[in-house]
KEKE-3310 file (N, C-alpha, C; in steps of 0.2 Angstrom, whole numbers, plus 5000, padded with zeros to 4 digits):
npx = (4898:4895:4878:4878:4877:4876:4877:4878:4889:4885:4892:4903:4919:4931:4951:4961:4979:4996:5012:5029:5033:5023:5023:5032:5027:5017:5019:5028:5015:5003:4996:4999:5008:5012:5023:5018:5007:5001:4994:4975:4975:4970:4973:4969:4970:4976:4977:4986:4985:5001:4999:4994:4980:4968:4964:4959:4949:4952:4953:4966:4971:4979:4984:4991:5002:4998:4987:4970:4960:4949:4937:4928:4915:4912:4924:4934:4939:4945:4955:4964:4966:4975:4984:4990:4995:5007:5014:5024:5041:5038:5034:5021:5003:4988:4971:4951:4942:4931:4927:4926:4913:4908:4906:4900:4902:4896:4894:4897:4905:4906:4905:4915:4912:4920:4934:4932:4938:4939:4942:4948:4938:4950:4950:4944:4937:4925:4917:4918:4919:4925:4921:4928:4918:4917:4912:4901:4896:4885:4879:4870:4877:4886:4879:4875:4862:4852:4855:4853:4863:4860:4859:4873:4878:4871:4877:4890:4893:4886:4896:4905:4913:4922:4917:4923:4919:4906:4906:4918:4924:4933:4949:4949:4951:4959:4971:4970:4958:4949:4951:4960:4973:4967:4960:4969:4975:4986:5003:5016:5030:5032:5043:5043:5030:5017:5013:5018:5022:5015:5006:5016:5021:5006:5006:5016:5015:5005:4992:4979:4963:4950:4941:4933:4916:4903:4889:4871:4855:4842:4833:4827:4841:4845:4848:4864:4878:4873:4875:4885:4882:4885:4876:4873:4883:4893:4901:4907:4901:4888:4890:4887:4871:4862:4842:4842:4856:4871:4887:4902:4910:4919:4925:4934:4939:4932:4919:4922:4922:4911:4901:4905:4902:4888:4879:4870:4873:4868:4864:4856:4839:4839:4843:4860:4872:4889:4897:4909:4918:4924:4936:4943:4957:4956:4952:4934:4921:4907:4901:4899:4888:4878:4879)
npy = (5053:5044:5037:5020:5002:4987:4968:4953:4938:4925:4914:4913:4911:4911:4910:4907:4913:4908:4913:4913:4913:4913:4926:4923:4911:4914:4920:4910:4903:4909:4919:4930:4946:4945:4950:4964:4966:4976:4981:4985:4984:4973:4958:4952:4936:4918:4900:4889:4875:4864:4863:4877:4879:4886:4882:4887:4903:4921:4931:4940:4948:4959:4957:4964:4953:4942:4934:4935:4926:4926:4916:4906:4897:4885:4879:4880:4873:4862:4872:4876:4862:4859:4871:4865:4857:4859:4864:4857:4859:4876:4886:4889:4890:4887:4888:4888:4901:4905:4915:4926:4931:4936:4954:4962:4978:4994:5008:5020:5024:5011:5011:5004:4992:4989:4977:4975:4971:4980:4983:4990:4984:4975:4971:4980:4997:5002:4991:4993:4989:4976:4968:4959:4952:4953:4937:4943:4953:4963:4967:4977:4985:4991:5003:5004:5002:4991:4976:4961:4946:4943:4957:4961:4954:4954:4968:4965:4956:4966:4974:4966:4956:4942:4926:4912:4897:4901:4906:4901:4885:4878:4871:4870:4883:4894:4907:4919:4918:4919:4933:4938:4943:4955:4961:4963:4952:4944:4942:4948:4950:4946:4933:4912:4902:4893:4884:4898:4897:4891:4903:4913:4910:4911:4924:4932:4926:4931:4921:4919:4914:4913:4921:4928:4937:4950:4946:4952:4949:4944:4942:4936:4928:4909:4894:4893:4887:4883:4882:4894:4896:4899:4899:4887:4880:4877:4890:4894:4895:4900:4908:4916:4922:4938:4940:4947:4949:4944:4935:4927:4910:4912:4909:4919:4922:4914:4919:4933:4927:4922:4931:4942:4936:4938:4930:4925:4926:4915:4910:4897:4896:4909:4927:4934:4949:4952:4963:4974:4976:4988:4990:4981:4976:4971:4968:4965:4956:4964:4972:4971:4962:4972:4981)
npz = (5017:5004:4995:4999:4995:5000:5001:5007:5005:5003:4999:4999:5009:5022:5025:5032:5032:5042:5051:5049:5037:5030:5019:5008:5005:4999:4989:4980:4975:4971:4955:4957:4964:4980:4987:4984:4996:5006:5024:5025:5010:4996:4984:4967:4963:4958:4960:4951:4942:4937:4923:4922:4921:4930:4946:4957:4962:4971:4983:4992:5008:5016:5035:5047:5054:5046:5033:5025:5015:5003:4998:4985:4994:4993:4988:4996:5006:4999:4994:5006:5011:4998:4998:5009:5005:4997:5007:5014:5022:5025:5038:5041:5042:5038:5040:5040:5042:5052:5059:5049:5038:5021:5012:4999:4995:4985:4975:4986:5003:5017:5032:5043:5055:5073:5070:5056:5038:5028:5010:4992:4979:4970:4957:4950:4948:4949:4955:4967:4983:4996:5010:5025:5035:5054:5063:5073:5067:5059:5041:5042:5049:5041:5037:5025:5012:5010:4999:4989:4984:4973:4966:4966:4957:4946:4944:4943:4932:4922:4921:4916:4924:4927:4936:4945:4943:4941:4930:4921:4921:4936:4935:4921:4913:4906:4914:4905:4899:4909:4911:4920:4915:4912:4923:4935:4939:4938:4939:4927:4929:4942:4950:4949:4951:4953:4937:4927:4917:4906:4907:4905:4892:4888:4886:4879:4867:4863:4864:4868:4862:4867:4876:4891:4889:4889:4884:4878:4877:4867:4872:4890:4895:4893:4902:4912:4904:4893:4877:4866:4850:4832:4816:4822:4825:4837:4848:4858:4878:4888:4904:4919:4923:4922:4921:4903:4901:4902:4903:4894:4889:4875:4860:4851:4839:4830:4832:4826:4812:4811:4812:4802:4789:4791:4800:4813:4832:4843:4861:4867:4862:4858:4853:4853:4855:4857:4868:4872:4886:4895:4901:4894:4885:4874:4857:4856:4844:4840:4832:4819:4820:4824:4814)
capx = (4897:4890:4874:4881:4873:4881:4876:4881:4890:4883:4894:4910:4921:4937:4954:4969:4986:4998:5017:5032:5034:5016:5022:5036:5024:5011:5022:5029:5011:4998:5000:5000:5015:5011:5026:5017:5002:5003:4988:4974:4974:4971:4976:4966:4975:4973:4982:4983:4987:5004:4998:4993:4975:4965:4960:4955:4953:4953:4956:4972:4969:4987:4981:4998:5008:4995:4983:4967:4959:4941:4937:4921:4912:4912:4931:4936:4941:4949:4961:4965:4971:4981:4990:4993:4998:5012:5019:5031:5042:5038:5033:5015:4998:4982:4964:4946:4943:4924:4925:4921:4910:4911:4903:4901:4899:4897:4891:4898:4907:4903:4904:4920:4914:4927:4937:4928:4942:4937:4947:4945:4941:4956:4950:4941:4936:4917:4915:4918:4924:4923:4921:4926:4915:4918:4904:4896:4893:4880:4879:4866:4880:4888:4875:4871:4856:4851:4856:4855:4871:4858:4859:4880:4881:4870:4882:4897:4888:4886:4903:4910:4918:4920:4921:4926:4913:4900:4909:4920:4924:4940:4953:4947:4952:4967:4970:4972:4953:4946:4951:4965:4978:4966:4957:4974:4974:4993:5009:5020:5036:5035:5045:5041:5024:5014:5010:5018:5028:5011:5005:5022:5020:5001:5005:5022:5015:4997:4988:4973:4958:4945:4938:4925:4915:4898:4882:4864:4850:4836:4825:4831:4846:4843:4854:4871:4881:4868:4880:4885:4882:4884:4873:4873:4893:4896:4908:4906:4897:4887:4889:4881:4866:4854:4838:4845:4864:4875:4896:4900:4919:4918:4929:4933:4941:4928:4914:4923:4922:4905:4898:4910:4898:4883:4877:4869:4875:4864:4863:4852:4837:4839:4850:4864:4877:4892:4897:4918:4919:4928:4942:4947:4964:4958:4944:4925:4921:4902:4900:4896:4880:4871:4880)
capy = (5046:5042:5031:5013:4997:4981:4962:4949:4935:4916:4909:4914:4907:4916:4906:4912:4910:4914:4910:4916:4912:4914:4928:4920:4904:4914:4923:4906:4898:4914:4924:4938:4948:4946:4953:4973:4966:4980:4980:4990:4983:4966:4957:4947:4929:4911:4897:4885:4869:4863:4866:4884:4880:4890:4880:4891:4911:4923:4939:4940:4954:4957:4960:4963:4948:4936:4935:4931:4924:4927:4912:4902:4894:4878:4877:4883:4864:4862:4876:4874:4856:4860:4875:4862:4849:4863:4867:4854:4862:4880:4888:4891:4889:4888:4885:4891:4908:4905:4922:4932:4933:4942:4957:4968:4984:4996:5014:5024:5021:5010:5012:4998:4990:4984:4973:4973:4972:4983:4983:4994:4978:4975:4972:4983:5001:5002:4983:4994:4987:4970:4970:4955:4956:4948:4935:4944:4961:4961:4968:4982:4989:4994:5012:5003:5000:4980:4973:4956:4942:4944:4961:4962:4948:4958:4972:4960:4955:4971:4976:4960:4955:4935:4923:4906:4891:4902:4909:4895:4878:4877:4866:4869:4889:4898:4914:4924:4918:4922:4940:4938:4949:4962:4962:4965:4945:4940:4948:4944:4952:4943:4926:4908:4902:4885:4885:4902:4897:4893:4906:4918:4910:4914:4930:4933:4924:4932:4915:4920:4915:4911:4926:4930:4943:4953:4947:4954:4944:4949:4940:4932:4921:4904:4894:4894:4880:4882:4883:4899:4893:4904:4895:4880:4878:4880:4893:4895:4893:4904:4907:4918:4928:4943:4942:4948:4952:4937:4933:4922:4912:4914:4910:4927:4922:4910:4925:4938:4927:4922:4940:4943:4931:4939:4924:4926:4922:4914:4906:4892:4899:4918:4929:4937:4952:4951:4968:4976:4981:4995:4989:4976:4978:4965:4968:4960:4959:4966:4981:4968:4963:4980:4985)
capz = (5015:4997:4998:4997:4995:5004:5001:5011:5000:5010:4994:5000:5014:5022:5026:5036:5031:5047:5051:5048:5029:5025:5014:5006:5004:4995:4983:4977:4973:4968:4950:4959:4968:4987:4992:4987:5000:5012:5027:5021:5002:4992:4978:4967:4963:4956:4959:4945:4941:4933:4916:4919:4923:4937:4950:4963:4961:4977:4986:4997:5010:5021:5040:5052:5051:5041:5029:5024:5008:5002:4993:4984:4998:4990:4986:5003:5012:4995:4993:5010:5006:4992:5000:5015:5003:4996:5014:5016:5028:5027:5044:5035:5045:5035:5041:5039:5047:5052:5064:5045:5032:5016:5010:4994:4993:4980:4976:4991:5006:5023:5039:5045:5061:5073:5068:5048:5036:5021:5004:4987:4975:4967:4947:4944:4953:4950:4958:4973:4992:4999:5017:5028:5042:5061:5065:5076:5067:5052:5036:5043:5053:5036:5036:5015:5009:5009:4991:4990:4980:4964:4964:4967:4953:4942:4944:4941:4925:4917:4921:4912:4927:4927:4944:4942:4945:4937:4921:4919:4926:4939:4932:4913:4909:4905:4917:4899:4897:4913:4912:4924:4914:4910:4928:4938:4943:4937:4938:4925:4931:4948:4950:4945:4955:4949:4930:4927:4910:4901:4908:4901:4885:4882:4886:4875:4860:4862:4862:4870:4857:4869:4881:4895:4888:4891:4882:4881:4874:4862:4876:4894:4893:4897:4909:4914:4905:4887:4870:4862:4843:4826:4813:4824:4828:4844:4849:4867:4883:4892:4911:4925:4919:4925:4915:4894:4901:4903:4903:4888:4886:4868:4854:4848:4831:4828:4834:4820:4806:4810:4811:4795:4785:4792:4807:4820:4838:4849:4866:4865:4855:4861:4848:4858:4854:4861:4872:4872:4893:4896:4902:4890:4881:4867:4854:4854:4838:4840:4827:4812:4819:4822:4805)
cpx = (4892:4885:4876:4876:4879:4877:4881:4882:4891:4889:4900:4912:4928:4943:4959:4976:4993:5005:5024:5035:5029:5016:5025:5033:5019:5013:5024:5020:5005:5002:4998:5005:5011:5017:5023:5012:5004:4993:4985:4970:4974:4974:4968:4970:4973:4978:4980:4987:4996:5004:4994:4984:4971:4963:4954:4954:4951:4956:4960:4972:4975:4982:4987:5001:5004:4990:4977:4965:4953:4940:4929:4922:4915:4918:4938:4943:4945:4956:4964:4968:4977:4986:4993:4997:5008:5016:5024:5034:5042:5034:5026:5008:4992:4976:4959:4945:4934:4920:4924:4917:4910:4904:4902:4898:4902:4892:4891:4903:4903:4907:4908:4916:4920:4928:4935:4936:4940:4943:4943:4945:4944:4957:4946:4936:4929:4914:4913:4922:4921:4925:4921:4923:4917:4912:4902:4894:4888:4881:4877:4870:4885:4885:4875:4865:4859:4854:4856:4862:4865:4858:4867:4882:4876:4873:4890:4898:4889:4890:4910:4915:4918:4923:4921:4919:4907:4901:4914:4924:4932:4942:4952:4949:4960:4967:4967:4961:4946:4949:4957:4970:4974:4963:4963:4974:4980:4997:5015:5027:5038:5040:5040:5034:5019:5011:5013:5024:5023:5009:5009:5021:5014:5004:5011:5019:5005:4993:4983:4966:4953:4945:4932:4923:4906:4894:4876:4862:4844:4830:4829:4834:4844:4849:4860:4875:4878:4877:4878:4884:4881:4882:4874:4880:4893:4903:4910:4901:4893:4887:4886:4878:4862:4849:4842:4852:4866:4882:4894:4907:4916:4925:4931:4934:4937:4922:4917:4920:4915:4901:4901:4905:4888:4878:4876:4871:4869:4866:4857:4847:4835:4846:4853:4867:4883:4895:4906:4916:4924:4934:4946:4953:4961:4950:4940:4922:4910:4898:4896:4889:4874:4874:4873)
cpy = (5045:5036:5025:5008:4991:4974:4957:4942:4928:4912:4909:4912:4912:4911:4912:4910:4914:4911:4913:4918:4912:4919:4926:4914:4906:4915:4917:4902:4903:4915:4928:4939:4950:4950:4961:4972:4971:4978:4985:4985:4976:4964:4952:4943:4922:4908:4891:4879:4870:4866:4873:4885:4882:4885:4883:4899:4913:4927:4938:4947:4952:4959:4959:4958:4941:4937:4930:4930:4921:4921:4909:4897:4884:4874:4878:4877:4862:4865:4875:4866:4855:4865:4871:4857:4852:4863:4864:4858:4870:4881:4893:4888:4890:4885:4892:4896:4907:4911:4927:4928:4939:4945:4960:4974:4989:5003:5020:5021:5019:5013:5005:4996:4987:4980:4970:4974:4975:4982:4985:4983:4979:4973:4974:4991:5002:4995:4988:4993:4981:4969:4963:4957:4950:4945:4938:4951:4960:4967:4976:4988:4992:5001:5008:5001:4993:4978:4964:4952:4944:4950:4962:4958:4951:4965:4971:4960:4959:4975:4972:4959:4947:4932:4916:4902:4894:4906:4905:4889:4877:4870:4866:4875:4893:4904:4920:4923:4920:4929:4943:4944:4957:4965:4963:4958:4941:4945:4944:4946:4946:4936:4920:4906:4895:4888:4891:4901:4896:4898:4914:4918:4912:4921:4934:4931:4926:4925:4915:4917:4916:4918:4925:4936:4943:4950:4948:4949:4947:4945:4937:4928:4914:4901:4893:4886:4881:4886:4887:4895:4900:4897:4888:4876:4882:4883:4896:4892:4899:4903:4910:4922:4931:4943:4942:4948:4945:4939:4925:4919:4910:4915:4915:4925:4919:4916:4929:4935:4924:4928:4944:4942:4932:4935:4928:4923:4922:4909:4903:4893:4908:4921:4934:4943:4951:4960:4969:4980:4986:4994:4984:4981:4974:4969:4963:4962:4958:4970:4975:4965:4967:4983:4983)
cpz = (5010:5002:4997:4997:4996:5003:5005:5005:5003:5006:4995:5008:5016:5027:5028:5037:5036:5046:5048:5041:5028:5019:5007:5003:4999:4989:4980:4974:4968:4960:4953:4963:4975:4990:4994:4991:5005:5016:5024:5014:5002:4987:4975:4963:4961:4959:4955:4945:4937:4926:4915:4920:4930:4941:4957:4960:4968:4977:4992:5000:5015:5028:5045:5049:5048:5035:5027:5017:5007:4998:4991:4991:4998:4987:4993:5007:5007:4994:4999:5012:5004:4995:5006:5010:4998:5000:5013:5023:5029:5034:5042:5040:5043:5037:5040:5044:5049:5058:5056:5040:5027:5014:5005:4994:4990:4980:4982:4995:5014:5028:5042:5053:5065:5072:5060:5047:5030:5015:4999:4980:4969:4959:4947:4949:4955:4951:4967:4980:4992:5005:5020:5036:5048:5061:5068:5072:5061:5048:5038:5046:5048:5034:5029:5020:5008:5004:4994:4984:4973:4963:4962:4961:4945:4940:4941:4934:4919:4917:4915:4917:4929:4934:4942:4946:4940:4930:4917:4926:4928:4937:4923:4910:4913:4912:4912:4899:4902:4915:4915:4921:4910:4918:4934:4943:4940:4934:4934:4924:4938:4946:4948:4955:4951:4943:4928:4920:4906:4902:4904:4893:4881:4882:4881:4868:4859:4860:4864:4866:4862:4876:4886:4892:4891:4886:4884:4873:4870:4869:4883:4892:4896:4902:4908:4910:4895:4880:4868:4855:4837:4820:4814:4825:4833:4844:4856:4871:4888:4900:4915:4921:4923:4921:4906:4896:4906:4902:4899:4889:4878:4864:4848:4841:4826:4826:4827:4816:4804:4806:4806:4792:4786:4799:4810:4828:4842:4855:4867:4859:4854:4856:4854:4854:4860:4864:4871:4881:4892:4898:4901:4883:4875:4866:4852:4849:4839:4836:4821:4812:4819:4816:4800)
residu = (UNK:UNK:UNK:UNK:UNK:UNK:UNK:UNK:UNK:UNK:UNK:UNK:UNK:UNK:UNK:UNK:UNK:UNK:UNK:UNK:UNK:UNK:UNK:UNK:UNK:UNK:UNK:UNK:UNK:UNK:UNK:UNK:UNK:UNK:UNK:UNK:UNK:UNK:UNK:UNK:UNK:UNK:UNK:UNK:UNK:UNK:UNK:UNK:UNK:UNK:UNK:UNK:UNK:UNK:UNK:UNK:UNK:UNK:UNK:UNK:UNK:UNK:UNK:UNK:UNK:UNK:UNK:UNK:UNK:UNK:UNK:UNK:UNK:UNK:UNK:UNK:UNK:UNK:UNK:UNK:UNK:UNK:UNK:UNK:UNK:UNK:UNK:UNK:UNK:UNK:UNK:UNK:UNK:UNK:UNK:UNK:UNK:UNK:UNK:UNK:UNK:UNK:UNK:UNK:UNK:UNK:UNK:UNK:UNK:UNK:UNK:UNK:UNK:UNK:UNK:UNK:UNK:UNK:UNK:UNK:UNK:UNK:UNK:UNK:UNK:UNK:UNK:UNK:UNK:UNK:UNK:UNK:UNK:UNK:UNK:UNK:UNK:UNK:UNK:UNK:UNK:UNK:UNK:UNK:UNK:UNK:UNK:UNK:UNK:UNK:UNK:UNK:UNK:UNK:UNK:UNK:UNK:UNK:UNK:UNK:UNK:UNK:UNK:UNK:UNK:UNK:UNK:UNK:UNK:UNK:UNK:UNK:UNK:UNK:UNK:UNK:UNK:UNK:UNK:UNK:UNK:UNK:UNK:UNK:UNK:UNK:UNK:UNK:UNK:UNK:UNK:UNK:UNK:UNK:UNK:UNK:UNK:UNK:UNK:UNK:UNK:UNK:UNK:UNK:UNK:UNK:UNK:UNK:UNK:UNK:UNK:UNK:UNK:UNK:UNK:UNK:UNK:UNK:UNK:UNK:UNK:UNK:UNK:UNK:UNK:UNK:UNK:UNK:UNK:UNK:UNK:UNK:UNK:UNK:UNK:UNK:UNK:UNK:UNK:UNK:UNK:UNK:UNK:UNK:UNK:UNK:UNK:UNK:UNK:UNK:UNK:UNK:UNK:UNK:UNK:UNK:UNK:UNK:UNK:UNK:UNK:UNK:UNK:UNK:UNK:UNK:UNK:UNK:UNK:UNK:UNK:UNK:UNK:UNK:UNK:UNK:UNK:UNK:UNK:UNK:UNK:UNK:UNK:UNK:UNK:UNK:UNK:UNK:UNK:UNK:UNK)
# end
């Protein structure tokens, strides 16, 4: 067993969708294909508005004949709502699972207590495992090393891996712009699923402009929310930050032709570069300012 380290994540919440259609009910509403959920494995998934915007994001973890659903803390009694307000007459049972808690862990593998549910996380491979644990078992019994959410988020960070609430505002971003189709968070072969025709279309007509991407800071970033600007035209928003290294959504096309012209990008009064993650299919135009 690698040494791992495991964090306990207070911020997240875990819901349990049971019932004879539960699968049949997710695969109509998620961008992601629930039919491949097998026990064992996750998905990660939105569900979006009408008009194609996120409102929720979340991890789908299959377990025997139900499923649960790793979600922000804070959005929990919501999603749980909205999937109730969908049911109608499916044969679909959704409530708060307050028997787990969520874990992350990264750098090795843990030690499952009974009844944990472990899963490889599903965008992106060096994020690690996300472990739902049973209330009564703790973190400790994972054999990791302590970490706490700001070290797992400074992890997250310098990955360029974006979470919603804190890298952009649910109800206000595309999938395409929270990463989703480069982070394995929408499938565009499956069936039709709420908003999934904007969705097709950014994806067929490349309409993406606006990204999450990596910035580091010539100095600590300031706070979450503070305007990207190039020579004082905003061209984004900065979101979660560790110390210099930040997630940005950022108007790529705006970002090149600034950094063409020579501009600086800053966040607040801190000059930034913008970062290309490793596993982005699209180009960040970065190279012009350290030319």
């Amino acid at each position: 067993m690698g040494h791992c380290q495991a964090a306990l994540l207070a911020d997240r919440a875990v819901l349990g969708v049971t019932g004879a259609d539960a699968r049949k009910f997710l695969q109509g509403m998620l961008t992601n294909d629930a039919d491949r959920l097998a026990e064992g494995n996750a998905m990660h998934a939105g569900l979006l508005s009408p008009q194609g915007k996120i409102l929720f994001d979340m991890f789908v973890a299959a377990r025997a004949d139900d499923f649960l659903i790793d979600v922000a803390r804070d959005k929990g009694a919501e999603l749980g709502k909205r999937l109730g307000f969908y049911r109608l007459r499916s044969k679909v049972e959704i409530k708060e699972d307050p028997d787990f808690k969520v874990a992350a862990v990264w750098e090795g593998t843990p030690r499952l207590p009974e009844g944990a549910i472990g899963f490889a996380d599903p965008r992106l491979p060096a994020l690690g495992m996300r472990v739902l644990l049973p209330g009564s078992a703790s973190v400790s019994e994972l054999g990791c090393s302590r970490a706490d959410e700001a070290d797992y988020h400074a992890r997250r960070i310098k990955l360029g891996v974006p979470e919603g609430g804190r890298d952009y505002a649910f109800g206000d971003a595309f999938p395409h712009e929270a990463l989703f189709d480069q982070l394995n968070g929408v499938d565009f072969k499956k069936g039709c699923y709420v908003g999934q025709e904007v969705v097709s279309r950014m994806e067929h007509r490349g309409l993406a402009r606006k990204r999450i991407v990596p910035v580091a800071g010539a100095s600590a970033l300031p706070a979450s929310g503070t305007p990207v600007t190039a020579e004082g035209i905003a061209i984004g928003t900065l979101g979660s930050t560790s110390g210099a290294m930040g997630l940005a959504l950022i108007r790529l096309d705006r970002a090149e032709e600034a950094l063409a012209k020579g501009a600086t990008l800053k966040a607040g009064e801190v000059p930034i570069t913008l970062r290309q993650p490793e596993f982005a299919r699209f180009a960040v135009p970065a190279t012009a300012l350290s030319a």
